[in-house]
C-alpha positions as CSV (number, residue, x, y, z in Angstrom):
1,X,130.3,-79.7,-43.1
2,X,129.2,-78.7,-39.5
3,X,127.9,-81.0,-37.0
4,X,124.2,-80.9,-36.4
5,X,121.9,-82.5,-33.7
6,X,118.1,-82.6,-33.0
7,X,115.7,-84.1,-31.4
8,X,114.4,-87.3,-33.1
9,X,111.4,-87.9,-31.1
10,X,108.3,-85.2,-30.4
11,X,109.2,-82.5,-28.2
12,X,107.6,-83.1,-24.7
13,X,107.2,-85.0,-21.8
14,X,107.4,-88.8,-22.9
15,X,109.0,-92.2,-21.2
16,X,112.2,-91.6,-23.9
17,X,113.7,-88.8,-25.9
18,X,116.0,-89.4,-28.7
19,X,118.9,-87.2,-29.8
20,X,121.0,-87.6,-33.1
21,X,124.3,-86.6,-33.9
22,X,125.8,-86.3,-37.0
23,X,128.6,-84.7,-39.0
24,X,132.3,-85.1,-38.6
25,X,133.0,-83.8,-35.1
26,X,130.2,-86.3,-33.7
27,X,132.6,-89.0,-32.4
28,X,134.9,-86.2,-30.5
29,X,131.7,-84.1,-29.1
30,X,129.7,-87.3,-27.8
31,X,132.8,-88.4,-26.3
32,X,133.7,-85.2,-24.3
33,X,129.8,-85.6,-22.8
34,X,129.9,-89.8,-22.6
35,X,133.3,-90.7,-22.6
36,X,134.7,-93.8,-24.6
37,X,132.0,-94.8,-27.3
38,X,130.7,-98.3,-27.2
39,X,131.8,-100.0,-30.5
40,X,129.7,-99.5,-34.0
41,X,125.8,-99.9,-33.2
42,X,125.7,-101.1,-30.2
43,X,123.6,-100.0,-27.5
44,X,125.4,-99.1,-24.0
45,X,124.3,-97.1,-20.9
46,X,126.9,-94.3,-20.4
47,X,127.2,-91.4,-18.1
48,X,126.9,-88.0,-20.0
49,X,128.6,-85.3,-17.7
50,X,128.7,-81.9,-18.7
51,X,130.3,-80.3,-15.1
52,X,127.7,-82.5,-13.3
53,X,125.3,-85.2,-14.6
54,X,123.0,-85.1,-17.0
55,X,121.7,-88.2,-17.1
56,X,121.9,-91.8,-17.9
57,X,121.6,-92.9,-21.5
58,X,122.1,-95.5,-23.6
59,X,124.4,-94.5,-26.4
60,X,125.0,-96.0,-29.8
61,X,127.3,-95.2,-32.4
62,X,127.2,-95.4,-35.9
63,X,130.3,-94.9,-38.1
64,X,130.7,-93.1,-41.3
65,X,129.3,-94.9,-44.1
66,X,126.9,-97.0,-42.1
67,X,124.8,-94.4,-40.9
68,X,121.2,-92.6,-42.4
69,X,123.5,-89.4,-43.4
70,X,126.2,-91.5,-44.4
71,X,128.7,-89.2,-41.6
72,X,129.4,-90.4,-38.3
73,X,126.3,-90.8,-36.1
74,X,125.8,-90.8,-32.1
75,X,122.5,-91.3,-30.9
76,X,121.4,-90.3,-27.1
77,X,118.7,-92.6,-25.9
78,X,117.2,-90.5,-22.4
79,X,114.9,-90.1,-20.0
80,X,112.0,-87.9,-21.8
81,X,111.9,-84.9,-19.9
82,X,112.2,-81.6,-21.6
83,X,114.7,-80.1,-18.9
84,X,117.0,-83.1,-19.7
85,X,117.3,-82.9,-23.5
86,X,117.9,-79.0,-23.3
87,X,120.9,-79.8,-20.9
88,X,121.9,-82.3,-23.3
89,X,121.7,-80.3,-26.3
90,X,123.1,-77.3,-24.4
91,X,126.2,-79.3,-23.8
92,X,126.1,-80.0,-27.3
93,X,126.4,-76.4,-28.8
94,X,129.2,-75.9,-26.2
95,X,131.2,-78.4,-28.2
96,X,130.5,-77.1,-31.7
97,X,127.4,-78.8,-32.4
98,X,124.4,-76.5,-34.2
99,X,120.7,-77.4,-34.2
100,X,119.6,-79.1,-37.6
101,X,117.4,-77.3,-39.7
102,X,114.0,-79.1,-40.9
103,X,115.1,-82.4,-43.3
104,X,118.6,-81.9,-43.0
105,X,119.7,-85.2,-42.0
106,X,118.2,-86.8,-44.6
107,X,119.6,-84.2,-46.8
108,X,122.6,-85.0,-46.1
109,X,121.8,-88.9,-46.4
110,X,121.0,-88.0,-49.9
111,X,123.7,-85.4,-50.7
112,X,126.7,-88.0,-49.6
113,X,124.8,-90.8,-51.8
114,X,123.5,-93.1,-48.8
115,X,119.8,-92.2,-50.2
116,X,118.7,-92.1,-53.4
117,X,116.8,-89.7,-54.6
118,X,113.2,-91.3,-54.8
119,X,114.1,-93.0,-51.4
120,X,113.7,-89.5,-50.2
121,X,110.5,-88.4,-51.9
122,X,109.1,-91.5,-50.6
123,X,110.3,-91.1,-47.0
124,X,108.5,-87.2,-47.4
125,X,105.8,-89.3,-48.3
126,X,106.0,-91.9,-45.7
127,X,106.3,-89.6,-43.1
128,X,102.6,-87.8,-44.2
129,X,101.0,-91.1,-45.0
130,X,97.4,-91.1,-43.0
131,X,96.6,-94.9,-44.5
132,X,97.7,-98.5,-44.8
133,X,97.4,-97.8,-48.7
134,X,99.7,-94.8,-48.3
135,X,101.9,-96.4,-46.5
136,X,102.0,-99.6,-48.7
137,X,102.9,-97.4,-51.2
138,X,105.8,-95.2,-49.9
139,X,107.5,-98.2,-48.3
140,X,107.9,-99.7,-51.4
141,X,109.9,-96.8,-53.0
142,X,111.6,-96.5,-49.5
143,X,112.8,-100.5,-49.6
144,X,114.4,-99.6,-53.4
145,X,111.8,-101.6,-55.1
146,X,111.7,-98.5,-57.7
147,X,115.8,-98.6,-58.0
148,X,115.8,-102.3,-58.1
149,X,112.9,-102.1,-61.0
150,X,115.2,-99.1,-63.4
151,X,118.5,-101.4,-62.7
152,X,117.0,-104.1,-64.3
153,X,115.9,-102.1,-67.1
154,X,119.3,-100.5,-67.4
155,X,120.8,-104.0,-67.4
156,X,118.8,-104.5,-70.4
157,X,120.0,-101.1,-72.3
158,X,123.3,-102.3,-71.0
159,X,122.9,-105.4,-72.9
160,X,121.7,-103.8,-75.9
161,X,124.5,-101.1,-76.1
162,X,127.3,-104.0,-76.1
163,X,125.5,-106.0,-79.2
164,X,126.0,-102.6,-80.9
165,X,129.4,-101.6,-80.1
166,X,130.4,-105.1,-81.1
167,X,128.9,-104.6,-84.4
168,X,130.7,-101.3,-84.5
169,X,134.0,-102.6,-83.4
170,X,134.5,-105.6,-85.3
171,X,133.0,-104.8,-88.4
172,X,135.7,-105.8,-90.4
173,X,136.4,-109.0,-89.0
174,X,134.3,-112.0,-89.3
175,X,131.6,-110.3,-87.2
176,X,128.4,-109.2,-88.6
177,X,128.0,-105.5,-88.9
178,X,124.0,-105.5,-88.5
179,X,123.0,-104.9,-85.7
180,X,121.3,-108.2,-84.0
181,X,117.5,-108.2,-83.7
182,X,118.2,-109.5,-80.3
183,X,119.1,-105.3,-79.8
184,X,115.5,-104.6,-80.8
185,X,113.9,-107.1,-78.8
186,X,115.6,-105.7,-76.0
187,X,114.4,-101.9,-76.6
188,X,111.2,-103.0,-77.2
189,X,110.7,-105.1,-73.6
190,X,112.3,-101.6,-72.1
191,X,109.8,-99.4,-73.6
192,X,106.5,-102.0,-72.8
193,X,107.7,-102.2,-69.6
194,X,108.3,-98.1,-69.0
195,X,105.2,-98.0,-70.5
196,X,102.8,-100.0,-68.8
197,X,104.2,-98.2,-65.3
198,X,103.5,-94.4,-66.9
199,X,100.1,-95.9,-67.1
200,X,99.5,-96.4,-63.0
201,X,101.0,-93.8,-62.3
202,X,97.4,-91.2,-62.4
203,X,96.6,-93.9,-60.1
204,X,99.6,-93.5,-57.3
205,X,99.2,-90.0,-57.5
206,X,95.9,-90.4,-56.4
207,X,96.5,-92.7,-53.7
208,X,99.4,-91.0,-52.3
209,X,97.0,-87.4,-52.3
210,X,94.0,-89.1,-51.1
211,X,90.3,-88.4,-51.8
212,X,88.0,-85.9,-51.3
213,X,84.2,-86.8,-51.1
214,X,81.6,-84.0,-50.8
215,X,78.3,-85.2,-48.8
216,X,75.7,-82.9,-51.3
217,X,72.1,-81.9,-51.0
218,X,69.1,-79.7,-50.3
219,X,68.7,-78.8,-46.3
220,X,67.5,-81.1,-43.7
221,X,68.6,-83.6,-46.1
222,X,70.8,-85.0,-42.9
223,X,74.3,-84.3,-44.4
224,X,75.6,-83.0,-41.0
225,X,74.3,-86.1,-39.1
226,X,75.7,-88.5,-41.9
227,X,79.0,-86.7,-41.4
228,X,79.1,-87.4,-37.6
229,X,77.6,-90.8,-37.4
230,X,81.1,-91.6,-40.2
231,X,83.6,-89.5,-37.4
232,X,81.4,-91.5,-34.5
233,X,81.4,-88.3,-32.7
234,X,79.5,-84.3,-33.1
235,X,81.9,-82.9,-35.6
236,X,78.9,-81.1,-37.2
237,X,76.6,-79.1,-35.6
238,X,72.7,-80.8,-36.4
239,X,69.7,-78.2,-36.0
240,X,66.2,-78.4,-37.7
241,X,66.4,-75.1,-39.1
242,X,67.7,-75.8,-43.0
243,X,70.8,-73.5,-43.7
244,X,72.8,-74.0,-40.3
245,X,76.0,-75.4,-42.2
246,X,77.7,-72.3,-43.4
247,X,81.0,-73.6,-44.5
248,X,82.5,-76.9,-45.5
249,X,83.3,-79.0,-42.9
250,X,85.9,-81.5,-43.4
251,X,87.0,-85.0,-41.8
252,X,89.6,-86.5,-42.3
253,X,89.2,-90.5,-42.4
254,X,91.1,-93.8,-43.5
255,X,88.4,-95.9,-45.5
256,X,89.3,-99.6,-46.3
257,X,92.9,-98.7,-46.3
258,X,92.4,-95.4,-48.6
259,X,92.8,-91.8,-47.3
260,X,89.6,-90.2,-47.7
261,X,88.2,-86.7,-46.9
262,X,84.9,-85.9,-46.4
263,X,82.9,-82.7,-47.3
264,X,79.8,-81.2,-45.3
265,X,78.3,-79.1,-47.3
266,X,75.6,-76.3,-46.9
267,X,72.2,-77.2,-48.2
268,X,72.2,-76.2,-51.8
269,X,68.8,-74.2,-52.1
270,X,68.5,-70.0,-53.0
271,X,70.1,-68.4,-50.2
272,X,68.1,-66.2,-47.6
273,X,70.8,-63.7,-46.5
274,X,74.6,-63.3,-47.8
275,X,76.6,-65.6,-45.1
276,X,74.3,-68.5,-46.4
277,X,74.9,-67.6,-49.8
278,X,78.6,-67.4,-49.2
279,X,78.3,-70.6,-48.0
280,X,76.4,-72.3,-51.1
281,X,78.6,-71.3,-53.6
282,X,81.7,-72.9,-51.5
283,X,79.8,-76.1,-51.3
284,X,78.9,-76.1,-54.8
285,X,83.2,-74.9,-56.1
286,X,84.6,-77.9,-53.6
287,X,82.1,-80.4,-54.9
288,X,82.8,-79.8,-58.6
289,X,86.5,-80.3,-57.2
290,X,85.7,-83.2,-55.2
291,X,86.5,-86.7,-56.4
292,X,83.3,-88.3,-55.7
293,X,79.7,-86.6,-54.6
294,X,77.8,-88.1,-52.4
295,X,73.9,-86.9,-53.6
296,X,72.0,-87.1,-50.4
297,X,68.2,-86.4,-50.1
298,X,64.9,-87.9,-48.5
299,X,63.7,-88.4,-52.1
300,X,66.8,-89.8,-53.6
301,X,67.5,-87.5,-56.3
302,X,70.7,-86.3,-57.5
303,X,71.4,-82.8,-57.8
304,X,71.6,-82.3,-61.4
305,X,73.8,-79.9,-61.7
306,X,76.7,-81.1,-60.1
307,X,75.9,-84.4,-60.6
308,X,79.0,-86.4,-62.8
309,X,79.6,-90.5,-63.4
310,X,80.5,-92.5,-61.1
311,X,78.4,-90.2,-58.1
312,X,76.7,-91.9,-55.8
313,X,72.7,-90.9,-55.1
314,X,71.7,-92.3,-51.7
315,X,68.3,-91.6,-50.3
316,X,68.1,-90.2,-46.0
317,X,66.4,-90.6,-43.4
318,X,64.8,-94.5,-43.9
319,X,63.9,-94.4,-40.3
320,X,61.1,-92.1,-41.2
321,X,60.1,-94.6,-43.9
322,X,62.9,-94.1,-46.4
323,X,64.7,-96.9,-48.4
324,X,68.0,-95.6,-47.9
325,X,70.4,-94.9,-45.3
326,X,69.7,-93.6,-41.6
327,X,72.2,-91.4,-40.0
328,X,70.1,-91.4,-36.3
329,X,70.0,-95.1,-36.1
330,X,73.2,-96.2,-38.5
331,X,70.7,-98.2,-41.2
332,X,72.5,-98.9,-44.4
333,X,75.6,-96.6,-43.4
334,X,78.4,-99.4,-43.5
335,X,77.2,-101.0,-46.7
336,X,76.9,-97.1,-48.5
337,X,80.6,-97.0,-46.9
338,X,81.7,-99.9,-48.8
339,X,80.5,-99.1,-51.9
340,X,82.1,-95.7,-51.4
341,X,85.4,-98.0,-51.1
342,X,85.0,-99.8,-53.8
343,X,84.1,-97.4,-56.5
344,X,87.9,-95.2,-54.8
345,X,89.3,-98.5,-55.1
346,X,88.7,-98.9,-58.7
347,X,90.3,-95.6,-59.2
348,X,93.3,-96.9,-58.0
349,X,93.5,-99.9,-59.5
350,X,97.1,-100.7,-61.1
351,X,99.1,-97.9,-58.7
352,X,102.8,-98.7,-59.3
353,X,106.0,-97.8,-58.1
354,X,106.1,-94.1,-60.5
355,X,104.7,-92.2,-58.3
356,X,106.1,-88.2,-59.1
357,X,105.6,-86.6,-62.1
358,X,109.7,-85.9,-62.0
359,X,110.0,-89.7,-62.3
360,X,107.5,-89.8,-65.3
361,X,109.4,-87.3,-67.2
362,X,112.4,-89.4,-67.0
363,X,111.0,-92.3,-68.0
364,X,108.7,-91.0,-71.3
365,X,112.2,-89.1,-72.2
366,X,113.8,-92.3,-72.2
367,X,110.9,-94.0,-74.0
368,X,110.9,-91.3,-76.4
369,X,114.3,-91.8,-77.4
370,X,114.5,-95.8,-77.9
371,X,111.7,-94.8,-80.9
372,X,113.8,-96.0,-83.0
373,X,114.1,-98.6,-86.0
374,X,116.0,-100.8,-87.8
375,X,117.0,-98.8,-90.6
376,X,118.7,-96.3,-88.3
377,X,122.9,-96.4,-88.0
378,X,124.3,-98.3,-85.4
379,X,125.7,-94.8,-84.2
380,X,122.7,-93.3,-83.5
381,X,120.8,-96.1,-81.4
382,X,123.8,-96.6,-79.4
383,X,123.7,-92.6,-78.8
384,X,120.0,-93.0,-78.0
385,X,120.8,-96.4,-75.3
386,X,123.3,-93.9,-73.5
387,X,120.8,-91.6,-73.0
388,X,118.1,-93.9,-72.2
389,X,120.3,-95.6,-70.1
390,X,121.0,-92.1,-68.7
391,X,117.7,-90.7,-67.7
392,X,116.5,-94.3,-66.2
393,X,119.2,-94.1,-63.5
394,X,118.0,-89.9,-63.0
395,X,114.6,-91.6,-61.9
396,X,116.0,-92.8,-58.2
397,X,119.4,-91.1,-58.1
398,X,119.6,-87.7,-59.8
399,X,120.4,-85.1,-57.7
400,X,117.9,-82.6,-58.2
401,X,117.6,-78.7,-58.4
402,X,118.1,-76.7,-55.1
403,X,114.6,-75.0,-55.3
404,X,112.9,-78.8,-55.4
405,X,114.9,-80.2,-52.9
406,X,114.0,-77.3,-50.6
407,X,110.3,-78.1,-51.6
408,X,110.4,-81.7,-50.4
409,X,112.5,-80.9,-47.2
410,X,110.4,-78.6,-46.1
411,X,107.3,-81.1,-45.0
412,X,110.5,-82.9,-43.0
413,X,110.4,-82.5,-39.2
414,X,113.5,-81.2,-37.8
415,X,115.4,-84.7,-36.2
416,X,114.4,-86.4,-39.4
């Protein structure tokens, strides 16, 4: 494989820029620019020369095996201006070196086996989180928690598979040929367990996508002003003159550790010119979509149509006498908020560590195959353990086809 380098930090001006090395000419090329390598990972300030100097870095090495790609790794710590890591990189092609493509050092982490596969679909995930919960989430796949979780069910198949081939291979010795209950037992924690983490996992996918909440109502209702007094700035334009939202306006928000979006929506009334009505049917198609409506309106009705369970109907504008909320003076805002959070946060209640539908369809394979019962040869549940066994370890470490791998790498920087 060639040798690739990037940029591991944002491109710009910045105190420190980071550039990775890695493939198997990466010892030889940093050399040529550093000279002598400190020893495995640790940090030293070296001189890199390429006819002149370039600058002065601290350098650290990682050897094959011991490294995010699993190849030989040099990392160039500089000085963060953009003229000094294109000479670097510059002296960098020169040697042989190529600039990485977008994911491909983490491709490579996972093609040489130093990531599993679900490490990788969580680090994609990881690097898009935009909340705590988000972030929660991925790092738990990331720290193997998922791999960890499969092993222990494997251990169990494992288990199971041995009481059967003894059963099989000592049947006519002093052994019992039945096979033990202690098999079924086995199978049966394996399948509750596989079970009971298919059921979260509606709720992970949520959490890792986020929410969407669309602010509904008729004009004037004060949707726009609600939506800026959530951003605490003028995202939406506010005007007296009922139809002045157009389009849906979104923001993009982390609510008690959830990812939310929020929709401002034109005032659902009969349209007075095309634009306007352009601009209620797109408010009422995203709030059908929405997760959550938000009915908002100074007498505190829903609107029926769109209205579904679970919606919340606040009434506006309580500084002119309402009961509600205010969005000019912030009355009743934060505790609307919360409930918002809470009702979100029951909808993600029991999120577990499955998390892709590729994962799922592992796992109900492998529970679908341990359907099995007592009356059935010892032949065929051991054939049916194997492939259990099989698919469970597919759920972190299966290499997958090209076409999805592309599809996860894609969202990858380039450096990463």
């Amino acid at each position: 494989m060639s040798t690739i380098y990037a940029e591991a930090t944002p491109a710009g001006r910045g105190g420190v820029s980071i550039v990775r090395l890695s493939g198997p000419e990466a010892r030889s090329i940093a050399e040529a620019i550093a000279g002598p390598l400190p020893v495995a990972r640790r940090a030293e300030l070296r001189s890199l020369r390429d006819g002149d100097l370039i600058d002065r870095a601290l350098v650290i090495r990682f050897d094959e095996g011991a490294s995010f790609t699993g190849e030989p790794v040099v990392e160039f710590q500089l000085h963060g201006a953009p003229v000094v890591v294109r000479r670097l990189e510059s002296a960098l092609r020169k040697r042989g070196a190529r600039l990485a493509e977008a994911g491909e050092f983490t491709r490579r982490g996972l093609l040489g086996g130093a990531l599993a596969l679900s490490e990788v679909e969580a680090l994609s995930d990881l690097l898009a989180a935009e909340s705590e919960r988000q972030r929660q989430q991925a790092m738990r796949v990331v720290s193997g928690e998922l791999a960890r979780w499969t092993e222990t069910l494997r251990e169990r198949l494992v288990r199971a598979g041995a009481l059967i081939e003894v059963s099989l291979d000592f049947a006519d010795e002093d052994v019992p040929d039945e096979v033990p209950d202690e098999v079924f037992d086995l199978l049966a924690m394996v399948r509750r367990d596989i079970s009971d983490a298919l059921a979260g996992l509606p709720a992970a996918e949520r959490l890792r996508a986020g929410f969407e909440l669309a602010i509904i109502g008729p004009p004037n209702a004060g949707k726009s002003s609600l939506l800026n007094r959530i951003a605490q700035r003028d995202l939406a334009l506010v005007s007296n003159v009922a139809g002045t939202t157009r389009d849906v306006l979104e923001l993009h928000t982390e609510l008690g550790g959830l990812a939310v979006t929020f929709l401002d929506t034109a005032g659902l009334r009969e349209a007075e010119d095309h634009v306007e009505g352009l601009g209620v049917e797109r408010a009422r198609d995203r709030a059908r979509r929405a997760d959550l409506r938000l009915h908002l309106s100074e007498d505190g009705r829903e609107v029926a149509e769109l209205y579904q369970p679970g919606d919340l109907v606040v009434q506006s504008k309580s500084d002119q006498g309402g009961r509600g909320i205010s969005a000019l003076t912030g009355d009743g805002v934060a505790e609307m908020l919360e409930e918002i959070r809470a009702r979100l946060d029951e909808r993600v209640a029991g999120a577990g560590l499955v998390t892709r539908q590729r994962q799922a369809d592992a796992l109900e394979d492998a529970v679908a195959v341990l359907d099995v019962t007592q009356e059935q040869p010892a032949e065929i549940l051991a054939e049916a353990i194997r492939h259990a066994a099989h698919r469970l370890g597919e759920v972190v470490g299966k290499i997958a086809p090209d076409d999805y791998l592309d599809e996860i790498f894609s969202r990858f920087c380039i450096g990463k």
